[in-house]
N, C-alpha and C positions, 0 to 999 in steps of 0.2 A: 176577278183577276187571278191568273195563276203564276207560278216562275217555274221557270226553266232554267239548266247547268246545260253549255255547251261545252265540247272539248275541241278547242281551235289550234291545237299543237302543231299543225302542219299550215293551217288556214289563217292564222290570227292577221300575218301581216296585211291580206289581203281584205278580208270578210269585217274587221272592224272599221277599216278606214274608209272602205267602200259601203257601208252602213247596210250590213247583208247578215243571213246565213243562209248556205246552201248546204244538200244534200243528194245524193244521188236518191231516187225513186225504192231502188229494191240493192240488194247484192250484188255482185258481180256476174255470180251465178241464176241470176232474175227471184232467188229466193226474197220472202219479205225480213224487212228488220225494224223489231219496236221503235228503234232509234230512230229509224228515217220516218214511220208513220207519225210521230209525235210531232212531227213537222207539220203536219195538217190538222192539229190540235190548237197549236200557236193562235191564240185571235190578238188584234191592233189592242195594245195597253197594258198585252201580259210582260211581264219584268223576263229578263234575260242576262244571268251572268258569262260572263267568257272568262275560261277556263286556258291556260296556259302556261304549258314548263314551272307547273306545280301552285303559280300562281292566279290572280284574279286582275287582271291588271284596270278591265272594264266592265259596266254592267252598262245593259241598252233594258230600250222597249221596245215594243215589235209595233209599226206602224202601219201593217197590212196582214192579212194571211197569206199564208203561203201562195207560189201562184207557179206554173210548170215553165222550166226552166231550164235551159241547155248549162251546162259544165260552165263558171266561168272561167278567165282569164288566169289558172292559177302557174302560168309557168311546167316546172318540173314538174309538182305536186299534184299527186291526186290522180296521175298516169293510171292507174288501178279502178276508179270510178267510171262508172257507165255517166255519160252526157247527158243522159235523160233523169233529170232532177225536181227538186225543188227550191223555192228562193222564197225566204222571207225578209222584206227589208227592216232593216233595223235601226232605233236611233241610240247610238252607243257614247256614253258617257266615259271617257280615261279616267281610270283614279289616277289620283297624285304621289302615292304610296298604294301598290299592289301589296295584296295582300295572299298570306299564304294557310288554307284551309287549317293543314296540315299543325302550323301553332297554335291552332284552338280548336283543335279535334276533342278535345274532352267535351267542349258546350253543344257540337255539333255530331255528336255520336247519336244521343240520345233522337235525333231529329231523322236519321237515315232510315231510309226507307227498305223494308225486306225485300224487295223486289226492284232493279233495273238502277239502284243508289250509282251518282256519280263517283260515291266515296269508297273505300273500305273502312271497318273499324280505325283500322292502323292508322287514318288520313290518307294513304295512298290512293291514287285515283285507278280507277276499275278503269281496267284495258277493253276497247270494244265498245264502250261507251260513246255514241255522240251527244243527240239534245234526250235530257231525261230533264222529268218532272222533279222539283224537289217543293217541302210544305211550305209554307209560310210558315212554320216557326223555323222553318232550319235556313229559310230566306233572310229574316228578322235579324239571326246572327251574321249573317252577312253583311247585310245593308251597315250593324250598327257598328261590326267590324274597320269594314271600309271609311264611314264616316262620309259617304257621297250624299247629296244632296241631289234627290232622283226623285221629283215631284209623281211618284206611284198613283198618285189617286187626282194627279191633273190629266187636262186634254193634252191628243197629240199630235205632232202635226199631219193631217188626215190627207195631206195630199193624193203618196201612193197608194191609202183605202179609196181616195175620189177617184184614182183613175184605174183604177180596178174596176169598181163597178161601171166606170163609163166605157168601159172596153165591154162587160159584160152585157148593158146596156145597146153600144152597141154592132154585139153579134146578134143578137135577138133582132133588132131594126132588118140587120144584112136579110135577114132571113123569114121575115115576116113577108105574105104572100094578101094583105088586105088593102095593099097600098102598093100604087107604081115605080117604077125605079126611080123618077126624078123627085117625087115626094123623099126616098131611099137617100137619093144622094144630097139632097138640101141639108135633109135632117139628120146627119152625117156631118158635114159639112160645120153644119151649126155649133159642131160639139168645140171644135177649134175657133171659133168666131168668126166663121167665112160664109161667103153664099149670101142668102137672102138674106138670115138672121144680119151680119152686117147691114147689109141695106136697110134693112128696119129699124135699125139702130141709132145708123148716121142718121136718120129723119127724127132722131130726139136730140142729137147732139151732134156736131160733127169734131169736137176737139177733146181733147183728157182732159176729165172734169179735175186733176191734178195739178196736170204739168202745163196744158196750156198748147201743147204739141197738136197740129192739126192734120200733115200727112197720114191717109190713108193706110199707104205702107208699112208705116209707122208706131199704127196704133192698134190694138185688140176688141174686138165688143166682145168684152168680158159677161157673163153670164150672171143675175144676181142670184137669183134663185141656180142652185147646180146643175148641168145639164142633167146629168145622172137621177134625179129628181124630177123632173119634169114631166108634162103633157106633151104631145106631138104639138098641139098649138100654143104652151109654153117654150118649147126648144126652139119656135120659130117667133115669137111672140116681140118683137121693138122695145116695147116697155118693158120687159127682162133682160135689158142688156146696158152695159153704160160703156162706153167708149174710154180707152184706158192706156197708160204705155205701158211697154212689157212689164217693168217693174211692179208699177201700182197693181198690176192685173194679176203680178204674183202675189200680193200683202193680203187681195181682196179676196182671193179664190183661195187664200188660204186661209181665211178669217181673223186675217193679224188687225186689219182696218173694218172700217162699215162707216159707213151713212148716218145721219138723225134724217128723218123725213125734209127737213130744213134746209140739210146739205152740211149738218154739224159733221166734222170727222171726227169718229171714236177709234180710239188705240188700245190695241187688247195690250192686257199687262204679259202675253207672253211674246211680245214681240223680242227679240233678242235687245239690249240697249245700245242706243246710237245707231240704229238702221233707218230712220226717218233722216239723222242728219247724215249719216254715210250718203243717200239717195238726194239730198237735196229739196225735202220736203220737212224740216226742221220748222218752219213758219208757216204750214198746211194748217188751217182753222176751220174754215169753211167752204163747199165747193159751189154754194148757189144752190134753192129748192130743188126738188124732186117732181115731177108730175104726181096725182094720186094714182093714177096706172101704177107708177114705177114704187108709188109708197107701199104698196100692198106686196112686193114682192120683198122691198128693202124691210119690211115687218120680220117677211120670213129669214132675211140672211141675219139679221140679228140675232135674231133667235133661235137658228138652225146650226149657224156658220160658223160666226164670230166668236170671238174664242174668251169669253166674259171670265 
């Protein structure tokens, strides 16, 4: 794990609410800038303080790496930044009490770094500065500063890491030359729960092992094992799929729930609390066995997935 100091002075309103940081790629002048390369250093779990009008108001974690990225939506701001960027998505915790470096610059002097520091001696924050590296001990005063509660050495939620690489995933399919385009486009297809995979699916089940909901339209063949992980004949494979509503298909594909072979439901403890009863699945116990086809894959979402 590493941490990072952003400086969101112009950004904050936007970039923390919308659970981001971006950065333009180079200068204006297409020169490079340490700051913006350290954007491609960032990996899913490294800590992230944000820095603003002297204070700390949030720290996040970075739930993806970075990924190329047009300019977003920042209004006036940022006129001066080239469109061609980076974005890393973030999951950004508000303190309750911001805090400001600057009153405990004596604990955090000793921590700063001779090279590219978000800080000065003084506390003043170095002009020029966007996302810089700072230690873990100059993070440690932070953390114990703020007083947040930022489970650092939990999982997180891997969604935007899952659809990275299923985009990565699949350019590679688009582009592979050993297989014809209708193999191309099923297996494509598959990656959203459409096409055959569907079809294979519905021949294990045709309702949300959930909700009980049986429209077609209605429903997702949710993937047990990740598409992104898969074989060409796992991606298209019936017994890797369970028939879902949108909702479940989110819990599942994010490994807040899972299966017992049984059809036990297990709930991960980082489910937020009261999202079962928010959803209407507060009395969810059991959904009915499993095929062993489908047991051998629900092995792996447990153990891959689910967020234990």
């Amino acid at each position: 794990m590493r941490y990072w100091w952003v400086n969101q002075n112009q950004t904050y309103k936007h970039e923390v609410p919308g659970g981001f940081v971006w950065s333009p790629k180079a200068n204006r002048n297409g020169r490079r800038n340490q700051f913006y390369d350290n954007m491609r250093e960032v990996e899913p779990g490294d800590v992230i303080f944000s820095f603003a009008d002297t204070f700390i108001p949030a720290i996040g974690r970075a739930v993806a790496p970075a990924q190329p990225s047009q300019k977003p939506d920042f209004g006036p701001v940022g006129d001066q930044w080239s469109d061609d960027g980076w974005l890393i998505p973030v999951e950004f915790t508000p303190i309750s009490t911001p805090i400001r470096p600057k009153d405990f610059i004596d604990e955090l002097r000793p921590h700063l770094a001779s090279k590219y520091s978000p800080l000065q001696p003084n506390g003043n924050g170095n002009q020029g500065v966007y996302l810089a590296e700072v230690s873990e001990a100059f993070a440690e005063v932070l953390l114990r500063k703020a007083g947040v509660d930022i489970d650092v050495d939990g999982p997180i939620d891997s969604g935007a890491a899952e659809e990275q690489a299923s985009n990565q995933v699949q350019s590679a399919i688009e582009g592979r030359t050993d297989i014809g385009p209708t193999q191309k486009l099923q297996l494509v297809l598959s990656r959203r729960g459409q096409g055959v995979f569907k079809a294979n699916v519905r021949m294990n089940g045709k309702t949300c092992r959930c909700t009980g909901v049986s429209h077609p339209s209605l429903l997702v063949a949710s993937h047990i094992k990740p598409w992104s992980k898969c074989s060409d004949k796992e991606k298209l494979d019936g017994c890797n799929g369970i028939m879902l509503s949108p909702h479940v298909d989110r819990l599942f594909d994010r490994g807040f729930i899972s299966f017992e072979d049984d059809g036990g439901l297990k709930v991960s403890s980082k489910l937020p609390p009261g999202t079962l009863e928010q959803w209407g699945l507060q009395s969810l116990d059991n959904v009915g066995p499993f095929s062993p086809e489908q047991a051998t894959y629900l092995k792996y979402h447990r153990i891959h997935v689910f967020k234990n």
